[in-house]
N, C-alpha and C positions, 0 to 999 in steps of 0.2 A: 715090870719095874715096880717094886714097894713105893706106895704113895706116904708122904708125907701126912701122921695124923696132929691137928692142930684143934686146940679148944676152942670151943665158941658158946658165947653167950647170946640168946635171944630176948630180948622184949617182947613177953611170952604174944603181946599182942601183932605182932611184926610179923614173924613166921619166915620171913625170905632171906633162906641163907646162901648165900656163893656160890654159883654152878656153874658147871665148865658146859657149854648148850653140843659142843661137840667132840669127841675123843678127842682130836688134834690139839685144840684146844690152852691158849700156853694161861691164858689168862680166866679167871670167873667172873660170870658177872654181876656185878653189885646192883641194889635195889633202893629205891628212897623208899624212907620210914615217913611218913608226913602224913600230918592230919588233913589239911586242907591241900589245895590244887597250887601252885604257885607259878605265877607268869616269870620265866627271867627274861627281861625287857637287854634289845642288843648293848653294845659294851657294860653290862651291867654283872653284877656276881653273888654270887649264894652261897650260905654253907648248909650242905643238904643233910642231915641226919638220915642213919640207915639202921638204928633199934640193932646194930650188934658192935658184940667186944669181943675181940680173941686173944689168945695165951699164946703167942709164937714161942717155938723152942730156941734157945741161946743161938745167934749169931745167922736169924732169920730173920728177914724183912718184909714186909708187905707192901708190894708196887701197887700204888692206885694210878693209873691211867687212864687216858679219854676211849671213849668208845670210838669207832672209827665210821663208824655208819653216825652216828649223832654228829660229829665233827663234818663229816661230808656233805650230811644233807642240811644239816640247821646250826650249825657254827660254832657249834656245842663244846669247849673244852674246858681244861684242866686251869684255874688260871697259874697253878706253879709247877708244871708241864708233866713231871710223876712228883705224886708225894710218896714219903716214906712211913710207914707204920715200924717203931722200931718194936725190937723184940721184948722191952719193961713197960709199952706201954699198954694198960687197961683200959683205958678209955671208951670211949663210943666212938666208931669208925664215922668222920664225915669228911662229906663229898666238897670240895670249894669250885661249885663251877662259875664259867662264864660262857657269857653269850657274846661271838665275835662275829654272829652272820646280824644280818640285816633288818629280822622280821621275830617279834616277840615269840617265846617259846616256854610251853606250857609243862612243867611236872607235876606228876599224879603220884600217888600213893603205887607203889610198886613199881612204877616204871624202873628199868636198867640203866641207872646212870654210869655207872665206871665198870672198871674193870681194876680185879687185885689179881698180882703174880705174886707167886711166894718164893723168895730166892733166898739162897745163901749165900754168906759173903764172911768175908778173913776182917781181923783188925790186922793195920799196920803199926810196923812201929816205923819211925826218921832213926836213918842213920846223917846227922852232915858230914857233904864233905864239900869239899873246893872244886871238885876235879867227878864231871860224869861222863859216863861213856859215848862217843859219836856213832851217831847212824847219819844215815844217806839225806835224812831230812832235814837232822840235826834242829834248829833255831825257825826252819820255816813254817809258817802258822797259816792265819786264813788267808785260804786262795792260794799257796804258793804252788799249787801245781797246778792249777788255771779249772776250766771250764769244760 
């Protein structure tokens, strides 16, 4: 399968770009950019610089999500659950984390904070109408199939 090639900019002093640690691999994993060490203290939150910017091609997006080993062992997530990198923005890629475990938790310079998927995705348009089609579920929402 042809991989998707995407532009990246580094902060020549950063050096850590996105890597996928195993073939299977859906996600890379992203790096803080930081000068010094920072405690996030629990229910508290960050916004982590990571010293890169990338050039997505039209109608690509960059999923940043939690790591799932940080999340499991030290409470470590996302505080707005995936953000999106959309495909005009240039900016400098940063991390918003929070700490929802229990016990202060420390980032270094290089550590793997997230994780980016690169996906593609359609615009819609709305069509209104009055009248949409029923399925089996139709209207029923949370829970309505139980437990």
């Amino acid at each position: 399968m042809d991989r998707l090639t995407v532009k990246v900019k580094i902060r020549s002093e950063s050096g850590y770009l996105p890597s996928y640690e195993t073939e299977g691999s859906a996600g890379m994993d992203i790096a803080a950019f930081i000068k010094d060490d920072l405690t996030l203290y629990p229910g508290k939150t960050a916004v982590i610089t990571t010293g890169l910017y990338i050039e997505l091609p039209a109608y690509y997006e960059a999923q940043v999500r939690a790591r799932s080993g940080l999340a499991a062992k030290h409470g470590i997530g996302l505080v707005n659950g995936i953000g999106t990198i959309d495909s005009d923005y240039r900016g400098e890629i940063k991390i918003i984390l929070i700490n929802w475990g229990h016990e202060p938790f420390t980032i270094k310079n290089g550590d793997r904070i997230a994780q980016l998927v690169i996906a593609g995705y359609e615009k819609a348009e709305w069509e209104e109408s009055e009248i949409l089609g029923e399925t089996k579920r139709s209207g029923g929402g949370f829970g309505h199939t139980g437990i």
